[in-house]
C-alpha angles and dihedrals in degrees: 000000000000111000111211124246110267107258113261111255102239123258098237084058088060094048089057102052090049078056099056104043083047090050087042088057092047095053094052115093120254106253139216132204128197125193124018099211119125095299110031097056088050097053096041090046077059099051097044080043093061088053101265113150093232129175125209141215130186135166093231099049104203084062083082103051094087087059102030079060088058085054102276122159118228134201145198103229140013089240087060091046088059104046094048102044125059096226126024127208122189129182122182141159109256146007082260092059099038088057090049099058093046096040108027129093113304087356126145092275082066098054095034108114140155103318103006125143128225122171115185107212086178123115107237136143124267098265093050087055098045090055099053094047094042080055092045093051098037091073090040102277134138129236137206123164115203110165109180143248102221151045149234091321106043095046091053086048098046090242104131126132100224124214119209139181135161129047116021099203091064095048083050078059107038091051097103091059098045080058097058102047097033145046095215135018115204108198100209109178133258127017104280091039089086091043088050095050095048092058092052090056097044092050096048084048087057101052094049103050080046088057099046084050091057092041082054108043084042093055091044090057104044093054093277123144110230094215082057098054093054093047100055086044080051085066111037141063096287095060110127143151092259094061091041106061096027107044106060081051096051089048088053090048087247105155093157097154126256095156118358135245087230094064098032083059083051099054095043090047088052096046085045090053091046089058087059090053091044103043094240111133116223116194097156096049087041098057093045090044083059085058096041086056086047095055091047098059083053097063105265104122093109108050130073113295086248092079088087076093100078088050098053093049098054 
């Protein structure tokens, strides 16, 4: 039997197709990215990947040519940024540098007006937050903090949890995006909630990477072999996705970085410091905050925050 050959599709439906993806593309909002680190590059790869027009600054500015090659835009400011694009996401690696970028010469503060949209990815601590949104709001603009759960992978895969505070109307905005870069948004209140819960992952996070560095420098040790240990935890009520993932390359001595030890020690110094403020105390996180900082003066800021390892077994 001879099948007949599948009917041509006409060519005014592919004019029209051509139409509406044009028209799709049209009706997404111009997008700006600040900062090219991990996980900015990977979130903003995402977001040129799902066809919005997005423009990039950086303060080194060759950390946008990968994605400047893909049709990026790129500016010279983050003022520029701002003034060109509908809604702006930064995320950067510390309250310092999320200041800068607001405060400093030609930053966000200076192309804020009446309307403008400014969403700030970066892990920082609640006062941090609250100054930049108080500045933001101040010319007209409008806020919205959403620091991240996850690291390197997820963000490549689009599978953050994303955690948001501030003004509603912008996270109503900035959904399609969210979309885009994470699996989940969490809209938590008012700006400094999403600062504050942040902290309280990433702290959970720290101790217990700390804890499966000392199970497994105390099994060594004592005769035990390392690939064992993670076997009997992979059945047992402490698998997770954490040990996973993290042990059998700690066991390798691969310390490649998905999220650095530099910023992990960030993030445990600033949620012990919230305790303080709080009047929670935090003897645990205390105490692993002490070994982070350890593993930092060794050396180890750079690599993935699983190299406290390397402190802990000496």
């Amino acid at each position: 039997q001879v099948l007949a050959p599948a009917p041509r599709k006409p060519a005014s439906s592919a004019r029209e197709s051509s139409k509406r993806r044009r028209e799709e593309a049209m009706a997404k909002p111009t997008v700006g990215y600040l900062g090219m680190g991990i996980m900015g590059s990977a979130m903003a790869n995402r977001l040129i990947d799902a066809g919005f027009d997005v423009t990039l600054w950086n303060r080194t500015k060759e950390r946008c040519d990968p994605l400047k090659a893909k049709g990026a835009k790129v500016a010279d400011t983050p003022q520029a940024v701002v003034e060109a694009c509908d809604i702006v996401f930064a995320c950067t690696s510390d309250p310092e540098s999320a200041r800068k970028v607001v405060f400093g010469e030609g930053g966000v503060l200076a192309g804020i007006s009446a309307g403008k949209k400014y969403v700030d990815m970066s892990t920082v601590d609640e006062e941090c937050a609250i100054e930049i949104a108080t500045a933001i709001k101040s010319k007209g603009g409008l806020f919205l903090e959403a620091p991240v759960s996850g690291s390197k992978a997820p963000a490549v895969n689009g599978q953050l949890v994303i955690l948001a505070a501030g003004d509603e109307s912008l996270r109503n905005d900035a959904q399609p995006c969210f979309d885009v870069m994470g699996k989940k948004t969490f809209f938590l209140g008012e700006v400094g909630a999403g600062a504050r819960m942040k902290l309280v992952v990433n702290m959970v996070m720290a101790v217990n990477i700390e804890a499966l560095s000392e199970g497994l420098a105390l099994g060594q040790k004592a005769g035990l072999k390392g690939s064992d240990i993670m076997a009997v935890l992979e059945e047992g009520a402490l698998k997770s996705p954490l040990y996973s993932l993290k042990g059998p390359k700690m066991l390798e001595g691969d310390y490649a970085p998905n999220f650095p030890l530099k910023h992990q020690q960030k993030d445990i110094r600033l949620a012990v410091d919230l305790g303080q403020k709080v009047g929670q105390p935090l003897p645990v996180a205390a105490a692993a905050n002490e070994v982070f900082k350890a593993a930092l003066a060794a050396g180890q800021g750079d690599a993935d925050m699983s190299a406290i390892f390397e402190v802990v077994k000496r």
